[in-house]
C-alpha positions in Angstrom: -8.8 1.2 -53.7 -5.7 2.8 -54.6 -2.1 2.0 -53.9 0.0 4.7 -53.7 3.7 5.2 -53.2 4.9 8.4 -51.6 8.6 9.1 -51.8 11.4 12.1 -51.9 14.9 12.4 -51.8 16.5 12.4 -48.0 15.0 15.6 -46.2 12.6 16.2 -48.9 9.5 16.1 -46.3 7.9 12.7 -46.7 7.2 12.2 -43.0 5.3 16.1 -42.9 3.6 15.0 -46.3 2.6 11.4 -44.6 1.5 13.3 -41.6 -1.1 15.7 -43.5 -2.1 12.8 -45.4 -2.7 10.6 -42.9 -4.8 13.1 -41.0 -7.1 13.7 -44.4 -8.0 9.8 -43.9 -5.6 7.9 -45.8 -4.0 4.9 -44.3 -0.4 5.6 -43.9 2.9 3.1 -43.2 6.4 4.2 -43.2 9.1 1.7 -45.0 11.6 3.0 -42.1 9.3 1.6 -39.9 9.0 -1.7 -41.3 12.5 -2.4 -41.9 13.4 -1.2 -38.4 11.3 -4.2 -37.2 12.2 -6.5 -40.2 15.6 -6.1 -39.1 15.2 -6.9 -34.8 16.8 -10.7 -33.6 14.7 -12.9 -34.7 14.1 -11.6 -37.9 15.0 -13.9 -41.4 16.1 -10.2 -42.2 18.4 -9.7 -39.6 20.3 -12.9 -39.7 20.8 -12.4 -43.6 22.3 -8.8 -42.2 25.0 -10.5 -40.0 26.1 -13.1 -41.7 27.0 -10.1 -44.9 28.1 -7.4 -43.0 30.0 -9.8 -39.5 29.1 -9.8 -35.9 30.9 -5.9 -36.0 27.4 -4.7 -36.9 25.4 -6.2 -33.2 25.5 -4.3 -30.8 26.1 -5.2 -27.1 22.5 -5.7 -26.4 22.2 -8.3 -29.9 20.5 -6.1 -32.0 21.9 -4.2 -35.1 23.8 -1.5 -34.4 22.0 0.8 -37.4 24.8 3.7 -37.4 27.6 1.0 -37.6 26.0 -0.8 -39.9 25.1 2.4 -42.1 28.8 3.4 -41.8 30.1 0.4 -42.8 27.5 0.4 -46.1 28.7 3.4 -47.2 32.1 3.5 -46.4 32.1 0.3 -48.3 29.9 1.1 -50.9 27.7 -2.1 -49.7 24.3 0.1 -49.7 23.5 -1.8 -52.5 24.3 -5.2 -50.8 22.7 -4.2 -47.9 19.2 -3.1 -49.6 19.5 -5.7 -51.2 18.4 -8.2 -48.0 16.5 -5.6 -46.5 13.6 -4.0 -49.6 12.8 -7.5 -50.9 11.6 -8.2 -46.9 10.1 -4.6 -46.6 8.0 -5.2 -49.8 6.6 -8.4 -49.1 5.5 -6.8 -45.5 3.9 -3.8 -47.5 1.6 -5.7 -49.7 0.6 -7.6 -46.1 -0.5 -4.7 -45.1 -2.0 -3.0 -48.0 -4.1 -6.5 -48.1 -5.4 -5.8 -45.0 -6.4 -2.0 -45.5 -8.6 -3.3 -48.3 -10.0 -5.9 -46.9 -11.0 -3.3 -44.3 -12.2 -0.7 -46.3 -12.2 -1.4 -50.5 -11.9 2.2 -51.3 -8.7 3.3 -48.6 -6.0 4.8 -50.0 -2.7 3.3 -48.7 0.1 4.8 -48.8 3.6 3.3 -48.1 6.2 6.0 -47.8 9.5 5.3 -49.3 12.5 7.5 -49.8 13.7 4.8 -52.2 10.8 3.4 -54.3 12.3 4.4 -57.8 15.8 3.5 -56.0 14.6 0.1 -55.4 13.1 -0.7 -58.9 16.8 0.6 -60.1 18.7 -2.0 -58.0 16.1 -4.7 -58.4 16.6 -4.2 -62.5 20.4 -4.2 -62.2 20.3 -7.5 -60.1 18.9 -9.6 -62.4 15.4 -12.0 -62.6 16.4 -13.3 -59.1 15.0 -9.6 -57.6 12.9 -8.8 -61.3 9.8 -9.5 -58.9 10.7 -6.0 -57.2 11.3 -3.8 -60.9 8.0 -3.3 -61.8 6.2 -0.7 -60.0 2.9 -0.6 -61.7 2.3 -4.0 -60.3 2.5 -3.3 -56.8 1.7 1.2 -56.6 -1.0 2.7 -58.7 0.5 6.3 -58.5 3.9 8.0 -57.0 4.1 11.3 -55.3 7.4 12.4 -55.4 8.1 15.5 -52.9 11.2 17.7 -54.0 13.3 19.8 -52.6 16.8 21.9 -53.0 19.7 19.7 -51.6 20.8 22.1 -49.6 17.2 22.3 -47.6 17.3 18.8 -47.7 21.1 19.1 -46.5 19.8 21.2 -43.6 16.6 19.4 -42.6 18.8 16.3 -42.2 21.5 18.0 -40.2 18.5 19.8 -37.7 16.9 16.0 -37.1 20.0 14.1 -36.6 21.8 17.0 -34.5 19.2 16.0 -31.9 20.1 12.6 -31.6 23.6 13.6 -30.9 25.1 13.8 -34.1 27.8 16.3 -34.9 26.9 19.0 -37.2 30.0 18.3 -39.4 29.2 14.5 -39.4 25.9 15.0 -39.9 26.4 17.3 -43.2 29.0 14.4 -44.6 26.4 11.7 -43.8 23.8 13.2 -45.3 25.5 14.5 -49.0 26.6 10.9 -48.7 23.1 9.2 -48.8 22.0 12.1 -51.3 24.9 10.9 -53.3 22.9 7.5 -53.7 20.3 9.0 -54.2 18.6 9.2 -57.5 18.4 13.1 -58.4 14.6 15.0 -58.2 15.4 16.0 -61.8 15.5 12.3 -63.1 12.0 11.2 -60.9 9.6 13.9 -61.8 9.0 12.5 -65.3 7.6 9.1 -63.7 6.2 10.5 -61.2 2.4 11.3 -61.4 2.2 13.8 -58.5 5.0 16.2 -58.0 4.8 18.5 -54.2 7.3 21.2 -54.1 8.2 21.5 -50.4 10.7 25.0 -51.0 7.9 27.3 -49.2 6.0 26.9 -46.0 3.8 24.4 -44.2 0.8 26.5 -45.2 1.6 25.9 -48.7 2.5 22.4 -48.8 -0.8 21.9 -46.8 -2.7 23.3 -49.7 -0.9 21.6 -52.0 -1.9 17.9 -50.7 -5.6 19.0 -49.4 -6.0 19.5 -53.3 -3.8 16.2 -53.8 -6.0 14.5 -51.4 -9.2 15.0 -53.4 -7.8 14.0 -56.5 -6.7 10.4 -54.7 -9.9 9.8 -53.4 -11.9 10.3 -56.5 -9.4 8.1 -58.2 -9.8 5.2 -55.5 -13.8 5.1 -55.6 -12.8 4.6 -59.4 -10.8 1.9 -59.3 -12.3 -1.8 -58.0 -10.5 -4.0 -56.1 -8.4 -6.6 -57.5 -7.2 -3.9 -60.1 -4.7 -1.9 -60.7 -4.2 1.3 -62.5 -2.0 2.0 -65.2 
């Protein structure tokens, strides 16, 4: 078995990386994913949400408004506050489901993606022992791939996927520097990380890059037994 946490700045291309991944065999969840459905009515998660933020954040339809809520958090500079109700939640639902891959297959290797795993242990150290559960990654992800980028491809990615949903292009570009800006830089990650991609080229090269990533992660989960965890 072997828990692995894939993350990268905003842009970086965690969701191609998962993608390739995913279609090399590994078993693949997205934390978006999982806090998106963490944070529906009916949800522990989402009541924690309005009762911080105020019924300004629900939408007409009484579920979360995500834009007005991300507004708010930043405008605010509540990100903190707000991660703070959601990644505790998200984490407990991730090592639910990394149970269950291994109880399916012993040597899967699962990988959550995360644009905030080193982000996370940050906030959960600054908290305090009521979130020091959450600081130490070595006790929940046996390795980190971190996928780096340029900011201003990362800056441009964002712009492209969110111009789409009917963004504006200026908004978009002062959304996105804004979440970069709490965003732990590439330059202070790679030295923890134990896999670094470079996604500055083109898909045929970042394909190559985890095909040989992939071999290495599967030699290293028929390695490790389960129950363990790597160090």
């Amino acid at each position: 078995m072997l828990r692995v946490g894939l993350t990268g700045g905003l842009g970086s291309g965690k969701s191609t990386v998962a993608r390739m991944l995913r279609e090399l065999g590994a078993d693949v969840i997205e934390s978006d994913e999982l806090g998106r459905t963490l944070m529906e009515p009916g949800n522990a998660t989402y009541d924690e949400i309005v009762r911080a933020f105020g019924p300004e954040v629900v939408g007409a339809d009484g579920r979360l408004n995500r834009p007005r809520l991300a507004d708010l958090a930043f405008r605010a500079n509540r990100v903190k506050e707000l991660n703070a109700i959601v990644h505790p939640a998200v984490i407990e639902a991730q090592a639910e489901w990394m149970k269950q891959v291994f109880a399916r297959d012993p040597a899967a290797v699962a990988v959550v993606v995360s644009a905030l795993i080193f982000e996370v242990e940050r906030d959960a150290r600054e908290g305090g022992a009521a979130t020091a559960v959450y600081s130490d990654l070595r006790k929940r992800i046996d390795r980190i791939i971190l996928i780096t980028a340029p900011d201003e491809d990362k800056v441009s990615r964002y712009v492209g996927r969110v111009c789409t949903c009917g963004m504006g292009m200026e908004k978009a570009e002062a959304d996105a520097r804004a979440r970069l800006a709490h965003q732990i830089p590439d330059r202070d990650k790679i030295g923890r990380a134990d896999y670094v991609i470079e996604n500055a080229s083109d898909l045929d090269s970042l394909r190559s890059q985890i095909e040989q990533l992939w071999l290495r992660l599967k030699q290293e989960s028929n390695l490790n037994l389960p129950g363990e965890s790597l160090k």
